[in-house]
C-alpha positions in Angstrom: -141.1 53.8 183.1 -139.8 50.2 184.5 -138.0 48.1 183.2 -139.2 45.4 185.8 -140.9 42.3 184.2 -144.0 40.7 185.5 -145.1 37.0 184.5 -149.0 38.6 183.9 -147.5 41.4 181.0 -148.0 40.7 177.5 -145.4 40.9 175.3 -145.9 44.3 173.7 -146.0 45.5 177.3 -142.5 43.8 178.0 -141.2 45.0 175.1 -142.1 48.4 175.5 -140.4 48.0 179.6 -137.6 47.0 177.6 -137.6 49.4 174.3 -134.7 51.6 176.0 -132.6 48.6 176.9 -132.5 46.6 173.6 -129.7 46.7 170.9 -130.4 48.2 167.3 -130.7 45.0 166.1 -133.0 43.8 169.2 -135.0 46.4 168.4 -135.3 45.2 164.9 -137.0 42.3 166.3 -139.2 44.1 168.4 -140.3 46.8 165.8 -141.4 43.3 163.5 -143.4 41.7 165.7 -145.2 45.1 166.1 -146.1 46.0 162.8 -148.3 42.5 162.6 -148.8 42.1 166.3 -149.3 39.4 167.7 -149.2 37.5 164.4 -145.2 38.8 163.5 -144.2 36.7 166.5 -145.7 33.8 165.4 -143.6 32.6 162.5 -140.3 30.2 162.9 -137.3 32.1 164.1 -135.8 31.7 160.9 -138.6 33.5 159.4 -138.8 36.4 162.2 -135.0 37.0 161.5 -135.3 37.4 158.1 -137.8 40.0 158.7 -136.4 41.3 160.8 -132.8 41.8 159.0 -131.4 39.9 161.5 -130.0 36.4 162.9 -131.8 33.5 164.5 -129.4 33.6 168.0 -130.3 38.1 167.7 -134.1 36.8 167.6 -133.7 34.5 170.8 -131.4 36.6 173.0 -134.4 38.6 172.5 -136.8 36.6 173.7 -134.6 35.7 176.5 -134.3 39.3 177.6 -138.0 39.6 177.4 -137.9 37.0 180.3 -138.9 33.7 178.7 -136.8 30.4 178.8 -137.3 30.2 175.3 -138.8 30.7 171.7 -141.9 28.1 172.3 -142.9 30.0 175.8 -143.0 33.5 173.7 -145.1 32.2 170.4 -147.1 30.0 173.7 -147.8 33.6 175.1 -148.6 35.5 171.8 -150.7 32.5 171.1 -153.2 32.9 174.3 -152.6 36.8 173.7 -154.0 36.0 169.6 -157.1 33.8 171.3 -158.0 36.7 174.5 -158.5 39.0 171.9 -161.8 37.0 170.5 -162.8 37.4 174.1 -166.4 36.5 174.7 -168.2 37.8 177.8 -170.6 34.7 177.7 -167.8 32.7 178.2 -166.6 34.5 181.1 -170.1 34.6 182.5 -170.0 35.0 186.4 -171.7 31.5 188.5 -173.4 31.5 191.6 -171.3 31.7 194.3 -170.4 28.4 196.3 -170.8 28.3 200.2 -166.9 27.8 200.2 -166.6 31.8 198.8 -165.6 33.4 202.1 -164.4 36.5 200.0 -166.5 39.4 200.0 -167.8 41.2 196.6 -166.1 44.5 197.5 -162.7 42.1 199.1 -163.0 41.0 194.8 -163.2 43.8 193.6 -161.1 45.9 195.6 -157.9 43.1 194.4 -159.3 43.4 190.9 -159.8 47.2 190.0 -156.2 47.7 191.9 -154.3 45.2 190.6 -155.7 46.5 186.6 -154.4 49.8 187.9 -151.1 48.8 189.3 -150.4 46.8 186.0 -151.7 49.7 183.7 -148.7 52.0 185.5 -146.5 49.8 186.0 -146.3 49.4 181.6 -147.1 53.1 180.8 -144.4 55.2 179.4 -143.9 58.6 180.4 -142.2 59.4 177.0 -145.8 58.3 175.3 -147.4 60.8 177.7 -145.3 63.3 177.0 -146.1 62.7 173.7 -149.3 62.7 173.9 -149.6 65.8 175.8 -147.6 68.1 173.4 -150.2 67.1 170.5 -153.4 68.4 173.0 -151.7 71.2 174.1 -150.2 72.9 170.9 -152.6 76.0 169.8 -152.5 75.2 165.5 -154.4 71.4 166.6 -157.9 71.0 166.6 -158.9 68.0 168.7 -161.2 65.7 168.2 -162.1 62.1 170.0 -163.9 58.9 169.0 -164.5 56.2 170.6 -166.8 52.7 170.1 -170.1 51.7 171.3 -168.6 51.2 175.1 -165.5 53.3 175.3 -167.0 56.0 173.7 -167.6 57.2 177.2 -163.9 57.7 177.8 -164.0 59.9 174.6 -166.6 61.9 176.2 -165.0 62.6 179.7 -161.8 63.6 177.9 -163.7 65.8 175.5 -165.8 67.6 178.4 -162.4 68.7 180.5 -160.4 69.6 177.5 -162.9 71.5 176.0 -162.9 74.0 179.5 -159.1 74.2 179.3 -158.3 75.1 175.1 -160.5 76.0 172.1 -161.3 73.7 168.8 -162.4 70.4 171.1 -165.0 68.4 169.6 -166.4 64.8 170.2 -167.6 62.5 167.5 -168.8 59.1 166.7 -166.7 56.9 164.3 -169.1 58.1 160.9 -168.1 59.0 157.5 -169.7 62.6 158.0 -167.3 63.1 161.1 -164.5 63.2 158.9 -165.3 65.9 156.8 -163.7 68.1 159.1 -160.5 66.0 159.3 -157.2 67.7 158.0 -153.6 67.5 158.5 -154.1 69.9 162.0 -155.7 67.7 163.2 -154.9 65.3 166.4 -157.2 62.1 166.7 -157.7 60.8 170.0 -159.3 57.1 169.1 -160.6 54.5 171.9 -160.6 51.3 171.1 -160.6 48.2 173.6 -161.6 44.3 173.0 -163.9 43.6 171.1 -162.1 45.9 168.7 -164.6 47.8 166.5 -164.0 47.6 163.0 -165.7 51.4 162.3 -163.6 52.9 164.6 -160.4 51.1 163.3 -161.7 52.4 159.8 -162.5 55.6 160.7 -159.1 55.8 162.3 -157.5 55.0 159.3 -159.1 57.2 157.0 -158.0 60.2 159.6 -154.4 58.9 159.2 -154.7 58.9 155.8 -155.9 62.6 155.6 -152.9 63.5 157.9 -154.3 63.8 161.1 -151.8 62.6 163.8 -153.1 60.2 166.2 -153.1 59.1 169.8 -155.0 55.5 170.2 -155.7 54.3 173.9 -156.6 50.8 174.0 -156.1 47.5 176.0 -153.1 45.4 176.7 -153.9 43.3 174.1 -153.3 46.1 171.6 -156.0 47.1 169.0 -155.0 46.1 165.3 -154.9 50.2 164.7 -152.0 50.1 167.1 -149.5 49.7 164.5 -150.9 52.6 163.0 -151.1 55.7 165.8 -148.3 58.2 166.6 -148.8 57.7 170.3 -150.1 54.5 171.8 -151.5 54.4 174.8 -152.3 51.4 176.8 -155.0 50.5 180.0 -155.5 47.2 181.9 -158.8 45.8 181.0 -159.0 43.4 184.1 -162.2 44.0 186.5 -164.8 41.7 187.4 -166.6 39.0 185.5 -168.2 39.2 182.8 -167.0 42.2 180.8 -163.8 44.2 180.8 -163.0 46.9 182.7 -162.5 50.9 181.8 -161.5 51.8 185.5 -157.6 51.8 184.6 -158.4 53.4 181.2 -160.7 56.0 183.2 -157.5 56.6 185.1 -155.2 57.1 182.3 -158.2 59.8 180.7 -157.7 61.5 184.1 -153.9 61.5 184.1 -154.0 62.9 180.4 -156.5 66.0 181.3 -154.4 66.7 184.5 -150.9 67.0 182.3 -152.6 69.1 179.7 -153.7 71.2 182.3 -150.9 71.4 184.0 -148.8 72.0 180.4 -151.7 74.8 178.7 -151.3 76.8 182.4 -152.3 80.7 182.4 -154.5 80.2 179.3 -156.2 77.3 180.7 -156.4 78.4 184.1 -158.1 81.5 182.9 -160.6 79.7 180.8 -161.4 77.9 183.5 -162.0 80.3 185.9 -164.5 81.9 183.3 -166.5 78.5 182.8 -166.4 78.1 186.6 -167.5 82.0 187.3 -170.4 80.9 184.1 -171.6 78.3 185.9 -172.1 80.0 189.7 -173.9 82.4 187.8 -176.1 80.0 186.3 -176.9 78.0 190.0 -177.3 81.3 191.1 -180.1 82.2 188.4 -181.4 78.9 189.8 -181.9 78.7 193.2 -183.6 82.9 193.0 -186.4 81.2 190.9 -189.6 81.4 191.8 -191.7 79.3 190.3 -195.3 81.0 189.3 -198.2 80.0 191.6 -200.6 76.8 190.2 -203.8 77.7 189.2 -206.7 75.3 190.0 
């Protein structure tokens, strides 16, 4: 992961760049602020060192290391991060374009879509991967994902390849009756980007809460269930105008079903060359019918 920090990263992405780097008693003040983020950052500095069980000059080296001049510039930041996550697509609404536009629609999006990537990267831990991928992979887990009324399609395209490469992979909308089947086996896999959906965050809790161990992929701007999950994942929302964007969180849902592959191996392989042998059959079955003649 790098340590490298960019002016566009919110804090909980510079912290986690930083997490390795930091003192015990910086990481004090880290671990604070995330257990109410954004709101734990956004009390005096008297106040943040007392939670944390530290001093004031601890809390602003801190801040200093996170690459801002001082305390105002950090509780400036959390306060824009606090307001982007009541994010509004109407107010982002796209307008006409002026004759002065000379750049192209695909010249936009092209910057956009790459840049959300490059950022998404550039703040994703390897260790949280890893993490991640030991909970799909080992055989005593059942696996089960949920997401809300838009990313519920990244639920689904994780839950179609895992379900080819290891048994005991459902899908499931955030419901009481889908937790039923909840126990302390089980791994939670819980999508949940701006405008953060309050059944999902519920239903997430109430998994926790029965003992099933969770892995939450959401924005930068961190769902309030991030405090919560045993892996946190996290995907650039940026795209074009006016709603967020799942391309970088389609690519982190890729880079999770290739690692699990590549961890399951034989077992996996071998399941899929069954589904894939299934399915030939199947086209096969297809393209000899012969439909019967129409009568008149």
């Amino acid at each position: 992961m790098t340590t490298k920090i960019e002016n566009n990263e919110t804090v909980s992405e510079r912290i986690r760049a930083l997490r390795d780097r930091l003192s015990p008693a910086e990481l004090a003040v880290a671990n604070a602020i995330s257990e109410n983020y954004p709101m734990g950052g956004l009390v005096p500095v008297v106040q943040l060192a007392a939670n944390s069980g530290t001093s004031p000059p601890t809390v602003v080296r801190f801040v200093k290391k996170l690459g801002f001049d001082g305390y105002a510039e950090f509780q400036d930041t959390l306060r824009n991060e606090a307001q982007n996550r009541l994010f509004s697509p109407v107010g982002s609404y796209p307008h006409n374009r002026s004759g002065q536009d000379e750049t192209s629609p695909s010249a936009q999006a092209q910057f956009a879509y790459l840049e959300s990537i490059r950022n998404t990267f550039a703040s994703l831990s390897d260790t949280e991967i890893a993490k991640a991928v030991e909970l799909l992979c080992a055989p005593e887990h059942d696996i089960v994902m949920v997401g809300g009324h838009f990313s519920q399609v990244l639920a689904q395209q994780l839950y179609r390849y895992l379900s080819i490469l290891r048994p005991q992979v459902r899908v499931c909308a955030p419901e009481i009756h889908s937790l039923v089947d909840i126990r302390s086996s089980t791994v939670a896999v819980v999508f949940d980007f701006r405008r953060y959906q309050q059944t999902t965050i519920n239903w997430g809790m109430d998994a926790l809460n029965k003992g099933a161990k969770i892995i939450l992929v959401t924005d930068q701007y961190l769902s309030p269930f991030a405090t919560k999950a045993n892996v946190l994942l996290t995907a650039s929302n940026k795209g074009l105008e006016p709603f967020d964007s799942m391309t970088a969180a389609f690519a982190v849902t890729e880079l999770l079903i290739s690692e699990t592959a590549r961890a399951l191996g034989k077992p996996a392989r071998d399941r899929l060359a069954e589904f894939v042998q299934r399915q030939d059959d199947e086209d096969r079955q297809i393209l000899k019918f012969d439909p019967p003649a129409r009568g008149f």
